[in-house]
Structure formats: C-alpha cells, structure tokens
Phi, psi and omega in degrees: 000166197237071167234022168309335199264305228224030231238090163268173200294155172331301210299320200253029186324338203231046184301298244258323222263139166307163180260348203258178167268136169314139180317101220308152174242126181255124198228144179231116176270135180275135131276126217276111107275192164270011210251311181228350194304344162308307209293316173279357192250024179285310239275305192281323158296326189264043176218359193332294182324323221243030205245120184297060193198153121173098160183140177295129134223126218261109188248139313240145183258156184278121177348318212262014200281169191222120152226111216256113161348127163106323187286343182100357188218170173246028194295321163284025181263347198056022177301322184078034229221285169248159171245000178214176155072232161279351185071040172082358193287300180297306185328299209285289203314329164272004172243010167268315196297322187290318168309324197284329179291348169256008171082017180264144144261132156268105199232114160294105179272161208198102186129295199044202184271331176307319205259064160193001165250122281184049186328310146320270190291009168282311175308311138348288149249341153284282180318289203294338169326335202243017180106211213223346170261040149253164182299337159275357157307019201238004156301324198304285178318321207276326206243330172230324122129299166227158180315333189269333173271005180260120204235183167303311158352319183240015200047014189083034168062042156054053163274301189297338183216129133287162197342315223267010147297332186097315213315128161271142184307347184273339173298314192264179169208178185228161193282126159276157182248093218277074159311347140336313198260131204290317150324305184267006161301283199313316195298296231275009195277316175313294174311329190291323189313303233244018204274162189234001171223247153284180199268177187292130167225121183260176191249027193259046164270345166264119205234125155320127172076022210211150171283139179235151183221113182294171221242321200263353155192055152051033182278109179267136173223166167257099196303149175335141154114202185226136157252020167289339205281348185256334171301348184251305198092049160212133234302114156283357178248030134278318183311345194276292192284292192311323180270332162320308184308304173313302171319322190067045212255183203251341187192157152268199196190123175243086186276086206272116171219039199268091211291297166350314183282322159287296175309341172311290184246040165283182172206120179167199187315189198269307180273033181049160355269145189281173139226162220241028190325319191263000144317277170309344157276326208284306185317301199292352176284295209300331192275322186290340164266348109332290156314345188275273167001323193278314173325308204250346179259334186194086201283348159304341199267147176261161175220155201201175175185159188273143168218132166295147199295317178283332187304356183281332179299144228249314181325138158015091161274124179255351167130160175062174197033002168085018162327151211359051168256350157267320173316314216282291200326283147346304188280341189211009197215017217288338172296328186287267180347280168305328154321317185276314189292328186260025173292227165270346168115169182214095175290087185279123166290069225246084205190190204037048158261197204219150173230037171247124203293315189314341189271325205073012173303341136333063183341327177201178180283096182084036160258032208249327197299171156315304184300312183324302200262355196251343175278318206318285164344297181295326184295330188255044162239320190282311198289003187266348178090017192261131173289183195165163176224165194247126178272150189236166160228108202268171157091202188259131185291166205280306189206136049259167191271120190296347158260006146270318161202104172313304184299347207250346172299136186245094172316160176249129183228163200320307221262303196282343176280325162320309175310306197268334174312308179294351195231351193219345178342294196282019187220038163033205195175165161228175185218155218215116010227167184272003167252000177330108185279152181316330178097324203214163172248007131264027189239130173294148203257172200296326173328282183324309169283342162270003181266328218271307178297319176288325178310310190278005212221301164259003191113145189263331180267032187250122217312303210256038141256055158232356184278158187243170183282095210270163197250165183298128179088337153124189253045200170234173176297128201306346200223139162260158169194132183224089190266149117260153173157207195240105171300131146257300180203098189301160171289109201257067211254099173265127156075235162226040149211140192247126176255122170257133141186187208275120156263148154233212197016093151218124181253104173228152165251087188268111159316186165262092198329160185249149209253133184226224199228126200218163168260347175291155176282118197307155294172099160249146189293348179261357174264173176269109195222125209271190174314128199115307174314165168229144176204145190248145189197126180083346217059044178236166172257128174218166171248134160273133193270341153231196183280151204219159167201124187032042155286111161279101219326304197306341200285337177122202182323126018277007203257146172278090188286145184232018169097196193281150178276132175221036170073002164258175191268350204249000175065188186242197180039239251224005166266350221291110152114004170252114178307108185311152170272139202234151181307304194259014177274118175296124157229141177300158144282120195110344150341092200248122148209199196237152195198137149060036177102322196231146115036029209242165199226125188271123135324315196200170179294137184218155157188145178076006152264129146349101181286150198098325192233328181254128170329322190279002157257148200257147156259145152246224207281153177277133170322309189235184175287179169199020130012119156202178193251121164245160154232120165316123190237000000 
C-alpha cells in the first residue's frame, strides 16, 4: 500500500482536520441508478447555482469496493451509475467538476442500509433476537410463518427488502475488515490502544461472497457483498479516498447502518441490558482507516458519516437502532468524533420514527410528535458536547412500514419543520432523498422543504434557497405542498389501501404532474391495474407489481419507476433495448425481458410463465436501484 511516506503515527492520525465547527450545510442525498441516475444528476449539475442545496451525496457505493489510482473506471465500485465501458466514471467527473463550479460539494457516500445488511443475521438476531413483540416481527410471520422457517430461499422471510424488491443475496453487503492492509493494521492497533469497554475482538473471517458458519448454531451461510477486494489485496476505504481524488470530489461520507452487528456481538446478561463495543470498534477502525488515507493521499477531502438517531445516548441499551455508539466513539475516541464532526459533519438520522407507545417508541413521556422526538435526538448529542446535524425525510418514511401501519408514521409536514427549524435551523442540515416523492399533499414536498432548510440556515436572502430541485429534462417536482397545522394522521394512499383522518388547520397547494411523452397509457386513479401493468406518469414509465387503484406512482409500491419515457419498450440504463414480457409471446432459451423492475433470461422455451414465479426464468440485475435507509426501532 502507498503509505511508505507519509504513514502517520497513532498519536498524531488526524492532523488534516480543522479546530472549528464546520460551515452550515444544507445537504441532500442523491440515489445513483442505470435507469435515470444520469439524467438526474445531468438536471442538477446544469442548475447548480441555483439549487436550494450545497452539498451532494452521491448514494451509494459498496463498503467492499475496489479502485486502483488512475484507472478510470467505477466497475468495482457498486454506484450502479453505468453498466459498461468506465461504469460513468468520465460522465460522473464532469458533472462533479460542473456541480462543484456552481457552489455544490460533492461527496460519495458509501453503505447505507442494503450495502450494510446482513439478511440472516439481521433476521435472526436483530428482528427475531428478541422474542416474537417487536415491531418487525410480523415479516417473520408474514413471509415465514416462524424464525426457523427463514432460510434464503425466502431472504430470511424479507426483513431487510421486502418480498416485492426482488432482492438477491448480491443487493446486500457488509462493511469488510481488509486485515492485509497495513493501513487498517495501524487504525485497527490505535483502537485497541484506547478501547474503553470490552476488550476488542474483530472479525475478518467474515469476507464478503465467502461461507461463514456462525458459531452459535452451526448455520452455514454466504455472506453478503463482494470479495474482490481481498482476491486483489485492497483496502476498499483506502481504495475509497483514492478514488474520491480521481474524481476530484470535496469529501466522502460513511453511512455505517450495520444493525446486525450490535445485535450480533452485544454483551451482558441473558435479559438485558446489553452493550454494544464492539460495534464501536469495528465503526472506529473503519472511520481511522479512512482518515489515515484521507492524511496521507488527499489531506483536502472531508469526511462526514450517518448516524442513528439514538446514537449520542448514553442510557440502557436494549437491543436494535445502534444506540450509544457515537457516544461510546465520543467517550473513547474523541479525536475520531471531532474529526469527523468538524470535517464533513456528523449527519443524524433523525426520521423513520414512531409514536407508537405498544414499543415504547416514544424516546420519553411526552416525546412522541416528529419535532418532539428529532430535538429529543439532537439535545442528547448537544448535552454530550457531540457537534451534529439534523436529518429530514422527505415523502412517507421507510418506517413503520405503510402497509402495515400508517397510523404510527411521522411524516415530515409544515408545522413540525417549522417547530425544529425554529430551535435548530441555523446549524443547517440534511435530506434523505432529492428526487423522492411527497407521497401526500401533507407531507412537504423536497423543493419546499431544502428551500425551508436552506433559508435557516444560510439566510433567507441568499440567491440559491430560493431555487427547487429541477426534474430530468426540465421541470420541477410534480408536488408543491405548504401544509400547517397539528399531524394527527395525514392523508395517506399507501399500496391497495388508502387511510384517512383529520389533520387539522391544514392548508395545501398542489400543482398538476407535468405530462411527459410516453407511449404507455397514462395512469388514471380511478382504473384498476393488476400486476405487471405499465402506465406512464409525470413523463416516467412504472410497472405495477401487484394489484393496485389510485396508488399514485411516484408515491412508491406498488409501483416500480423504470425511468424517462423515451417511446421503447426497454427503458434506459441496464434495460436499455429489453422488451417487457407479455403473457402470450414464445421465448427461446436465452431470451431476455424485464418484469416487475428486473432482468429475466428464459432457460428454455417458454409462454404464459410468469418471471418470478416459473423456473424457467433466471432473475437477473434490477432496472433500477432499490437502495433505501430503514431504521430498526
């Protein structure tokens, strides 16, 4: 590795970093496909100035990735950006160079929740660890019926993607621990020096793509990911800052959400309560080996990272959400903490939360609204002395999951962004995702809500919070929405049942989706449309995966977007030029066409089978990503 020179000492790892708190940031994550992430992220480079946002976060490259200086290309990166050739690599560099030259950072993030979950053992020990009344226990039921029937066969009965993702064991991934590398040897001797609980034990037998046989009931499984990077021999988060250079990007961003892993390797009584250390070693090896990197190949690059919402709290851990693990990293690691924070920031996930009391998902006694609960969050980061930034969710949150329960969802809606704006505002902030739809005509939509951020943060009079999030091809986002009032429960149409009830003083302004040229038959709320269909909305093309009536695409499941309509059947990026599959058509073995979102390859001759459901179709890569941030609570 090419740290003969500059390879600094333990003591003095984090030089490069500023003494001050960083400059407020209004920050957005983009998620990157083959289907449209060009196009959106053309929309956004040629709008730069003038975009209520600046700073980028390019979602999401895989933890495991391999990038050799020079080369040129993202085919081992996982971004998922291109499918050939460099995999986008010259595309995405001009349009960073273009973004950044419009007053945007660009930073590349790297995990989130697909490329950080660990489908057995999330299933396992996280959902299913704790007895049969928790709140994601009812995937367990629903999809397997008990913990013991969930094998791969069933993903482990779908806790990490549900059913109607598709999802293959090659979608996830795990953080790896590249014991090789001379770099994470030094990171990982500095933690050990300084651990403040138990003592340290690593893992780097569990190798991505590689048989793991857990210890505690002899379950042989194949872990998540990729393992070229240990068949080449290399560091993927030096291989991370190398590529970061090439690019000529302003910071990476490490969004470590591997839930699995606290629950895994807690420790304490049979009944709780646990801790969680070695959670906190393994994150503190991974951010001191990046930083050491950042030191010595490109002492310019920021560095930022994702945080749970719980994580600043010091109190009782009971299992799930990552709970004191910035505390403990702060408490024993504080040169790590302050580095980061005064860096790129330390971005609290402070969104897919619950008021529902059956959980104790209420953090305290009268803690339950969104606002309630997202200072709550913030105030036990602040009273630790941890600087932070406060995270949005635009549209209907990831969790409790809307078709199971609606009612227990905290939407981000006018009154409550006001409420945390007003107390926290001017210390900027970020959102999770920019092309994301409102969902509701109370949920604010993403313009609205980075202009609301941007405003607070950098000044109301400052030119480019007053600009929206331009959509591929020009427009704006189909929904405007400026709501106020007090959430009981916003007007919700999730899947194939729509929940009603009284929000009240609520005031909204909806535009009219912009129509755009498509050849499927536009998409009306009053037809029926069974699995399979296609209807163009907005000027995108979606499938529906099961039966559906007035689901409005954009809102998410059932419906699949397969990108800008451009008058074929086969869509662009990794569909491009594939014909959907139809019921009465004869295929060959080798046949290929797209269903539900993916890929499929006929073995043999075939009609009127189902890809998905008849052997005789192979699944392959999914058209679009289907990536997203959950949080276990």
């Amino acid at each position: 590795m090419h740290l003969s020179t500059i390879l600094l000492s333990v003591a003095s790892a984090v030089l490069y970093v500023c003494t001050t708190e960083a400059a407020p940031v209004v920050g957005g994550y983009l998620l990157l496909n083959p289907t449209n992430g060009a196009a959106k992220l053309q929309a956004l480079a040629q709008n730069a100035a003038n975009i209520p946002i600046n700073r980028l976060y390019l979602a999401f490259a895989r933890p495991g990735m391999v990038y050799v200086p020079g080369s040129n290309t993202l085919q081992h990166v996982g971004l998922g950006y291109g499918t050939s050739g460099d995999y986008g690599y010259a595309d995405l560099k001009t349009k960073v160079t273009a973004l950044q030259a419009g007053g945007v950072e660009v930073f590349l993030s790297v995990g989130g929740w697909n490329y950080g979950c660990f489908p057995y053992l999330y299933t396992y020990y996280s959902v299913g660890g704790y007895g049969t009344s928790t709140p994601n226990y009812y995937k367990i039921q629903q999809n397997g019926g008990s913990l013991a029937a969930c094998t791969q066969a069933n993903m482990w009965c779908y806790t990490c993607e549900p059913q109607s993702e598709n999802t293959v064991l090659a979608d996830f991934d795990i953080f790896p621990e590249p014991s090789s590398s001379a770099t994470w040897k030094t990171a990982q001797q500095y933690i050990v020096s300084k651990a403040g609980g138990d003592a340290p034990v690593f893992h780097p037998e569990m190798v991505p793509g590689a048989s793991w046989t857990d210890p505690k009931n002899n379950m042989v499984n194949t872990v998540p990911g990729d393992g070229y990077y240990a068949s080449v021999n290399r560091d993927p988060y030096q291989d991370l800052v190398y590529l970061a250079k090439d690019l000529g990007l302003a910071g990476v961003d490490i969004d470590y959400e591997e839930m699995w892993h606290a629950d895994y390797y807690k420790n304490g009584p049979a009944t709780g309560p646990w801790t969680s250390h070695q959670t906190v070693y393994k994150y503190a090896t991974i951010m001191k080996d990046v930083m050491l990197n950042i030191a010595s190949i490109q002492p310019s690059l920021k560095i930022s990272t994702a945080a749970s919402a719980a994580g600043g709290l010091s109190t009782n851990w009971w299992g799930g959400n990552l709970k004191n693990i910035w505390y403990n990293l702060n408490k024993w690691y504080p040169d790590i903490y302050t580095g980061i924070a005064n860096s790129g920031g330390v971005n609290i996930m402070t969104y897919d939360l619950s008021d529902n009391t059956q959980y104790s998902e209420c953090p305290d006694v009268g803690v339950c609204s969104l606002s309630q609960q997202v200072l709550y969050y913030m105030n036990s980061y602040a009273a630790n002395g941890m600087s932070a930034l406060v995270g949005y969710e635009i549209g209907i949150p990831a969790y409790p999951d809307f078709t199971h329960d609606p009612t227990h969802q905290l939407p981000l809606i006018q009154s409550e962004m006001t409420t945390i704006l007003a107390s926290i505002g001017t210390k900027g902030g970020f959102f999770w995702e920019l092309y994301k739809a409102a969902g509701s005509t109370s949920n604010l939509d993403v313009s609205t809500a980075a202009q609301q951020i941007c405003k607070a943060a950098l000044g109301a009079s400052t030119a480019r919070c007053a600009g929206v999030i331009p959509q591929p091809g020009g427009g704006t986002n189909p929904t405007s929405t400026v709501a106020t009032g007090t959430k009981t429960q916003a007007s919700t149409t999730v899947a194939t049942k729509t929940t009603t009830t009284t929000t009240k003083t609520t005031t909204t302004v909806v535009s009219s989706p912009t129509s755009g040229t498509c050849s499927a038959t536009p998409w009306d709320a009053t037809s029926v449309y069974l699995g399979g269909a296609v209807v163009s909305y907005n000027g995108h093309q979606y499938t529906a995966a099961w039966w559906s009536q007035n689901n409005l695409p954009t809102a998410g499941a059932p419906w699949t977007d397969n990108g800008v309509c451009g008058g074929g059947g086969g869509g662009t990026g990794t569909c491009a030029g594939i014909n959907a599959w139809l019921t009465g058509t004869a295929y060959n073995g080798g046949s290929k066409v797209t269903y539900n979102g993916f890929i499929y390859t006929a073995q043999w001759w075939t009609q009127g089978e189902t890809p998905g459901s008849a052997a005789v179709w192979t699944q392959g890569a999914a058209c679009t990503a289907s990536l997203r941030r959950r949080l276990y609570q």
